[in-house]
N, C-alpha and C positions, 0 to 999 in steps of 0.2 A: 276274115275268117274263111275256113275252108269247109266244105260239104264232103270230102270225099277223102278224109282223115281218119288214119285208124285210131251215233247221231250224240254227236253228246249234246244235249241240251247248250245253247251260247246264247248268254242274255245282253239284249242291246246294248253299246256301250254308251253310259250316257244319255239313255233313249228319250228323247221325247213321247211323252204318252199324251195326245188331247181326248178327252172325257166328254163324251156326248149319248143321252139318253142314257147315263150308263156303262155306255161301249166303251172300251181302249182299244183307240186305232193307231198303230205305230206307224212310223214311218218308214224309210230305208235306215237301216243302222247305220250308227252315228260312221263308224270305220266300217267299211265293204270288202267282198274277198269277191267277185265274180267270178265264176266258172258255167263255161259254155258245155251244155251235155248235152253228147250227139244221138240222136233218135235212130240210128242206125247200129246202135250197139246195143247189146242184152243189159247192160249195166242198169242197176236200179238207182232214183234219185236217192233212195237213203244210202247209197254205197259212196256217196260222194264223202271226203274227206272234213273232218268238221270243224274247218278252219272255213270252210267254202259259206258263207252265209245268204249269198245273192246265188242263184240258180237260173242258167239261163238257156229254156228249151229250144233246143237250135234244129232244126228250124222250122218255121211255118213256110209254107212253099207256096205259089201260083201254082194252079192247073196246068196240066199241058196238052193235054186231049178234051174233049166235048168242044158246045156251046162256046164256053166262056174260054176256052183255053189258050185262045190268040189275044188274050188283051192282057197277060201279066198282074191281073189284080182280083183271082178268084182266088182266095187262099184256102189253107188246108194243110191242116197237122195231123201227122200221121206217128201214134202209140211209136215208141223204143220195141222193139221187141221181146222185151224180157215183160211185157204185164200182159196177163189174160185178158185185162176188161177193164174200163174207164174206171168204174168203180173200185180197184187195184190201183190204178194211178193217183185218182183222186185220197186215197187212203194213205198214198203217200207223201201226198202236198199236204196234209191235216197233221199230220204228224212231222212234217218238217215247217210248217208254221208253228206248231208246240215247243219246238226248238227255236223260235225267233227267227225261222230264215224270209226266204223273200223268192216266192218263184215265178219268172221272167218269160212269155212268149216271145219269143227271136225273130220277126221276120227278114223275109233273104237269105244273107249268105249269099258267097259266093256263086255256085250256080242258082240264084233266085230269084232272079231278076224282078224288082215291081215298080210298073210303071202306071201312074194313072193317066191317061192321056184326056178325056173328058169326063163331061157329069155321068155318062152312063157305068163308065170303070173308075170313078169315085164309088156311087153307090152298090155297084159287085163289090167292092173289095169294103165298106164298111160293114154290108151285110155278111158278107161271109166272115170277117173276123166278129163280131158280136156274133155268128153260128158258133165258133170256137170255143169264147169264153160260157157261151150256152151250154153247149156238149161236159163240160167238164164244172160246171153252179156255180160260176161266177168265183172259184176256188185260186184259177191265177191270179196272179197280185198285180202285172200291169204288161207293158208292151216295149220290148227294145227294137228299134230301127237300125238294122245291120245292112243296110243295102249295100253293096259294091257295084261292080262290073257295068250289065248292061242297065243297071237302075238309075246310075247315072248319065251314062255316057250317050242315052237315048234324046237326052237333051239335047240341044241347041245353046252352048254353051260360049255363045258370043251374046247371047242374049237377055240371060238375067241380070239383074242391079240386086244390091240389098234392097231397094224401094220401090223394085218393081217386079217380085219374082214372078218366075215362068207359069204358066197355066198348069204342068201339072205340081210343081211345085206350091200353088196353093192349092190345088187338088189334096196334097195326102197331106199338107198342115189341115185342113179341116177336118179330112176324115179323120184324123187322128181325133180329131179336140171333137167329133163327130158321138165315137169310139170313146171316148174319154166320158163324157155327158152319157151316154147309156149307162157304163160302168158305175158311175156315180148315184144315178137314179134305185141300179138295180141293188146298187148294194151298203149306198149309203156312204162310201167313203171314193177318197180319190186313188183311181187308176195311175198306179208307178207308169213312169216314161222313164225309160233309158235310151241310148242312142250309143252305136261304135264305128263309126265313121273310120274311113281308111285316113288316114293322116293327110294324103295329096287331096282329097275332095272337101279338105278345112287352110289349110294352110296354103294349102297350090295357086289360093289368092295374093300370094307376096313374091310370086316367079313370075317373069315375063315369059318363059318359054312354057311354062304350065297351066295359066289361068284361061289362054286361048284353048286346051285342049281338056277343057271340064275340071278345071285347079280349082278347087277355092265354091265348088257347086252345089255342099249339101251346107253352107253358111246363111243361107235363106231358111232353109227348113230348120238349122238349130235356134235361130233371130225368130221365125214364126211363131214356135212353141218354146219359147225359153223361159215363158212365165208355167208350163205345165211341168216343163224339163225338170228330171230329179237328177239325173247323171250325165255327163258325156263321157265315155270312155273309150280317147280316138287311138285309133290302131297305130303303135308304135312300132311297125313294123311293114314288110312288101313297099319299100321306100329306098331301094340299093341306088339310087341318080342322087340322093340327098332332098333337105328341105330347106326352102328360106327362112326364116323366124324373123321376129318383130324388129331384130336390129340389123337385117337386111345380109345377114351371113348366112352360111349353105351351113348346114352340120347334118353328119351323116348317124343312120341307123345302127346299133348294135354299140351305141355310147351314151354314156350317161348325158354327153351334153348334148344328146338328141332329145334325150327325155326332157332337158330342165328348160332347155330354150323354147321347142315347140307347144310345151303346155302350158311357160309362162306367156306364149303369144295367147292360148284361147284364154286366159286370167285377165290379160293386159287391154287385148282390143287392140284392131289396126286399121289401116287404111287399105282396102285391098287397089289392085292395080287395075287399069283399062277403065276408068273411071265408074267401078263398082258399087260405090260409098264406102260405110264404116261398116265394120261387124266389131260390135260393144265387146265387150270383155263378159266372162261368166265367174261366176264367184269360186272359189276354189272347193268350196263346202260341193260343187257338183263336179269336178273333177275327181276321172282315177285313172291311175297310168295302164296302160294296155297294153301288153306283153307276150309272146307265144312262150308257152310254159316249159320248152325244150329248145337245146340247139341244135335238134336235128329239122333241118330243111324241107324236109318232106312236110310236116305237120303245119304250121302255118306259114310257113314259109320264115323269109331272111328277116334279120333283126332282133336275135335274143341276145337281150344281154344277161349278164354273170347273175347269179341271184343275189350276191355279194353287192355288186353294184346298184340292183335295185333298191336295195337294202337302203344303201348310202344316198343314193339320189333322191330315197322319197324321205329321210332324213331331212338333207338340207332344204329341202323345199319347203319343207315345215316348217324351220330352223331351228331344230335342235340341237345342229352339229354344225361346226364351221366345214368351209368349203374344203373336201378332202385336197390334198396337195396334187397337183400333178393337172387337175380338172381343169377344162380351158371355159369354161362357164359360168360367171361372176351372175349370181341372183337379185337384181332391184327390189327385192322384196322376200317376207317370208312370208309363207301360207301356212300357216297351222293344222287349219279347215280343212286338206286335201282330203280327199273323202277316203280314196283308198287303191287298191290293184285288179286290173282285171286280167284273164288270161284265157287265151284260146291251148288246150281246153280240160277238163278236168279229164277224161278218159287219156290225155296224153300225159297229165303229171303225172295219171297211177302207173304207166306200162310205159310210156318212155323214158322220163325225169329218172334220174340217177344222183340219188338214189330215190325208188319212188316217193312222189307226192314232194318234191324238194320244191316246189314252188308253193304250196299250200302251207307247208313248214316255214320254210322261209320267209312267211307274212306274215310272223309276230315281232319279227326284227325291226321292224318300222312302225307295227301298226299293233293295239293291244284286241283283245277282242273277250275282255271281262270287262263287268260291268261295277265300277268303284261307285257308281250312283245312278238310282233310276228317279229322274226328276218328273215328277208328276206336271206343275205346272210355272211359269215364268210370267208375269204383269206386269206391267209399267200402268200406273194413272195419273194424270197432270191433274194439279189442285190449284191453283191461282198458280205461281210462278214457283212452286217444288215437283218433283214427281216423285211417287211413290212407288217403290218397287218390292214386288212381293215374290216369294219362290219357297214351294214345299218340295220334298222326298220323300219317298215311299221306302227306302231301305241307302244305307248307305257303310265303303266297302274301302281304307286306307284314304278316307279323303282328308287330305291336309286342310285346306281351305278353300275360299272362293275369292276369285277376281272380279268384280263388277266393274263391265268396260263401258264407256261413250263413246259415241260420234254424232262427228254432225255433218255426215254425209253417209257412211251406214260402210263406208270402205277401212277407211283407219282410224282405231281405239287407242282409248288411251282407260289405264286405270283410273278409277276414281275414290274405290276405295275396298280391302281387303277383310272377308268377315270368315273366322274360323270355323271347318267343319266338326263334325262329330266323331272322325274317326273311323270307327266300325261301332255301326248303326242299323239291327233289325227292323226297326221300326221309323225309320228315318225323321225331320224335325221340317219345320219350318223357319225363315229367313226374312229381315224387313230391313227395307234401307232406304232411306228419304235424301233425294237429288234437289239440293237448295242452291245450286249455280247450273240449271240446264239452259241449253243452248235456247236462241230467241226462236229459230226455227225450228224444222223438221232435228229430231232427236232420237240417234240410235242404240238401242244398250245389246247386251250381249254377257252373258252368263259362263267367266273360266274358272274351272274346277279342278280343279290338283291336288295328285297325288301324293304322299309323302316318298316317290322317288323323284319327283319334279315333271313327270308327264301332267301335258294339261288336254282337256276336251272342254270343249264349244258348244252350248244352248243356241238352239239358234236365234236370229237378231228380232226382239219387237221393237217397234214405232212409236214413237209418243209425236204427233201432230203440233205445229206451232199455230198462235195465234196471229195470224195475219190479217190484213185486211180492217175491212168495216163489219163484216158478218161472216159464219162458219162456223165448222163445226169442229169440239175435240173431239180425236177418238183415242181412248183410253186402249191399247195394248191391239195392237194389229202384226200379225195375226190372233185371231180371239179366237175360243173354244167356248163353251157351252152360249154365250149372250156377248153379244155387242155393246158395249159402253158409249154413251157419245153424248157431248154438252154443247149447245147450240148456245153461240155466242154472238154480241152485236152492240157497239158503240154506245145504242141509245141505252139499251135494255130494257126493252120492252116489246110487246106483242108477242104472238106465237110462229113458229115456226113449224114446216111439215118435215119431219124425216120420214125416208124411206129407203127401203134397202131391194134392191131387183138382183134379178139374175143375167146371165149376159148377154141375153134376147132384148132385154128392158121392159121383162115382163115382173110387175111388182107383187114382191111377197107378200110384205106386209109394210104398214106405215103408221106412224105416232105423229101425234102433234105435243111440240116442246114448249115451253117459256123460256125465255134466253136464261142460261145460265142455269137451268133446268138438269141434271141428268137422266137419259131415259136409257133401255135396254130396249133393243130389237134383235133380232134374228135366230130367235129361240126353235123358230120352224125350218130353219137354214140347214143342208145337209153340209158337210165337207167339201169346199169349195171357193173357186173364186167369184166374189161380187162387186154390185156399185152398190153405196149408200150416198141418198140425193137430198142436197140439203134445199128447200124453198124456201126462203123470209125477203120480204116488203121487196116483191119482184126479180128478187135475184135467187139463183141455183146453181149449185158448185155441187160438183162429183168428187169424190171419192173409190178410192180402188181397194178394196178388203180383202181378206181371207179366212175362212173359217176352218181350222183344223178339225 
């Protein structure tokens, strides 16, 4: 991104809503449009275009004068100049939540450099961004990590492994997850993460000539927080020398098979070079392609491509569309899940883009941004050797029917069986379907909904737990929303066992004692969140990794 660059109501698509005390707390919409809004323009966030659904305030800065001004980690966001008073700004995030948006603090950018170099500019830089989210009632939705330039390159970039990052790269994974744990406290739900990485500081791990020279550097910090991570959305673009991708070919910028190669590398996972380790693959459901919104050079620089061809490229990636003709980039796979587009930045689609806003326009050609169903909730529960799967709606809008997928690895589904929608539906219905051949293991399902023009959208994926072992636990639908379900099982069957469910300190919330085969509920005091549930019987204890939406 660059620093120095000159409402209709949209209902989530598809949204998941989890219900706790009451609340509906969404998530990031199911399909994203980001737009980066520069605090250096008069523009107001509701002037932004309302295809735009993710909003992202660009930027929160480091200090540069006082005290703290030599350490790159006292931040500080500074009003757009178009609003009188926080209380004007905040009036605008309340009313662009009412529209289902999502609005983003940006740290960095381009000129903004942040670095935490020890504990003392860990804790300036958590404390001043919880000042932020202070200043304005906990109203932002969560934190995107834009760093470029000197954020990275202040490293020592012969030095990190995936398995052993840098000092301050586990500096600002904590603070964040630091940062994230306040947020959560204060307000009950989880703090959005996004991240937009310049391309060369994700992928520059697969050149020999780039990974000596900081390639491949913020792939720690996406590996650190990739279980908070809701989006990556790495910069397709300031990349004119090329990039290497997973199949060891260069492809350059300002082409489609820049886009489909280097993003099916962060899908895929690789080997980085200089003996770095692995960086795992990410699901696509947290990918969005990222784009400067014009092809004029001045605004984010090199690397736009046609809006035509974004069009096409985030088609086949999905696979809706065969491989346009002419394209040198054959896809090992379709991703459906891709989340969606981001673009630097919404002040350039209005007043540069020709014709304006061509790139906010341009994003229903791939991506839909009505809502054919709002699914209240999705359950999976093992009963001896069936699972039970249940799924209601609160209104529902051209839906043809539903696809009830499996896995048994939680990466590739397959149908198992097709149950018809309602149509158009105010009042929407409920859904039952009992799985009498699930897999012996760990079991993944996954909820496609289609339309009657053939677009499909994605629930995202719950767990059904195998029975393994001598003793352990089922847990009935992970992630869970209002209570935890979980059946403590054991060869003998008998005695009692202790459940307990902590937080990620290992400090315990609360705890039950079970009879094997028993079901109990825990976690009714649990905010939105990730946990351990610990199972104790006749000497043995096995963990668990949960989620509470």
């Amino acid at each position: 991104m660059k620093q120095n660059s000159r409402f209709n109501k949209i209902i989530l698509l598809f949204a998941l809503i989890a219900v706790s005390s009451g609340i509906a707390k969404a998530q990031l919409p199911a399909n994203v449009l980001v737009g980066y809004h520069e605090n250096w323009n008069t523009e107001l966030l509701s002037q932004a275009h309302a295809n735009y659904n993710v909003i992202n305030l660009a930027f929160a800065l480091p200090k540069t004068t006082g005290p703290t001004g030599a350490c790159m980690c006292d931040i500080i966001y500074t009003l757009p100049p178009g609003y009188a008073s926080a209380a004007a700004f905040m009036a605008e995030i309340d009313a662009l939540h009412l529209a289902g948006k999502k609005v983003i603090l940006s740290l960095g950018g381009a000129t903004g450099p942040i670095f935490l170099a020890n504990a003392a500019d860990k804790l300036t830089f958590i404390n001043s961004v919880n000042a932020i989210f202070a200043t304005y009632s906990n109203k932002i939705d969560g934190l995107d990590l834009d760093l470029e330039g000197a954020s990275m390159n202040n490293s020592s970039s012969a030095a990190w492994t995936m398995a052993s990052p840098l000092p301050e790269q586990v500096n600002l994974i904590t603070a964040i997850q630091s940062i994230m744990a306040t947020y959560q406290t204060n307000t009950g739900k989880k703090m959005l993460l996004t991240m937009a990485p310049e391309v060369y500081y994700c992928t520059g791990a697969l050149a020999p000539g780039q990974i000596g020279a900081h390639g491949g550097i913020f792939l720690p910090i996406i590996d650190g927080l990739r279980v908070e991570l809701d989006l990556l959305q790495m910069q397709l673009y300031n990349a004119p020398g090329g990039m290497v991708a997973w199949d060891g070919i260069t492809y350059f910028e300002a082409t489609p098979e820049f886009t489909l190669a280097l993003n099916e590398t962060m899908v895929k996972g690789f080997t980085c070079l200089s003996g770095k380790g692995n960086f795992v693959g990410l699901p696509a459901s947290k990918i969005a392609f990222g784009y400067p919104a014009t092809p004029n050079a001045s605004t984010a620089g090199s690397g736009f491509l046609s809006y035509a061809n974004i069009c096409l490229a985030a088609k086949y990636f999905k696979g809706t569309i065969a491989k346009p003709g002419g394209w040198g980039y054959t896809m090992t796979a379709s991703y459906p899940t891709l989340r969606g587009l981001m673009t630097w930045d919404i002040h350039e689609d209005k007043y540069v883009s020709s014709p304006s806003y061509a790139f906010a326009t341009n994003y229903t050609c791939s991506f839909t941004i009505t809502a054919p169903v709002t699914l209240l909730n999705f359950d999976a529960k093992r009963t001896d050797d069936n699972v039970a799967l249940n799924w209601s709606t609160a209104n529902e809008t051209n839906n043809n029917y539903y696809s009830l997928e499996r896995s048994s690895d939680g990466v590739s589904f397959s149908e198992i069986t097709k149950i018809n929608g309602l149509g158009n539906s105010s009042t929407g219905g409920s859904y039952s379907y009992t799985d009498n051949s699930s897999e012996t293991g760990n079991t993944y399902y996954r909820l496609g909904q289609y339309d009657f023009d053939g677009t499909v959208h994605y629930s995202d994926v719950v767990i059904v737990e195998s029975v393994k072992g001598t003793s352990g636990l089922l847990i009935s639908g992970n992630p869970f929303y209002e209570v935890l379900i979980a059946t403590a099982y054991a060869n003998e069957n008998a005695g009692e066992a202790v459940i307990s469910i902590m937080d990620g300190s290992g400090k315990v919330i609360s705890s039950v004692n079970a009879k094997i085969n028993e079901e109990v509920r825990i976690g009714e005091a649990c905010k939105s969140g990730f946990y351990i549930v610990e199972f104790q019987y006749n000497g043995e204890t096995k963990r668990y990794k949960v989620v509470k939406r």
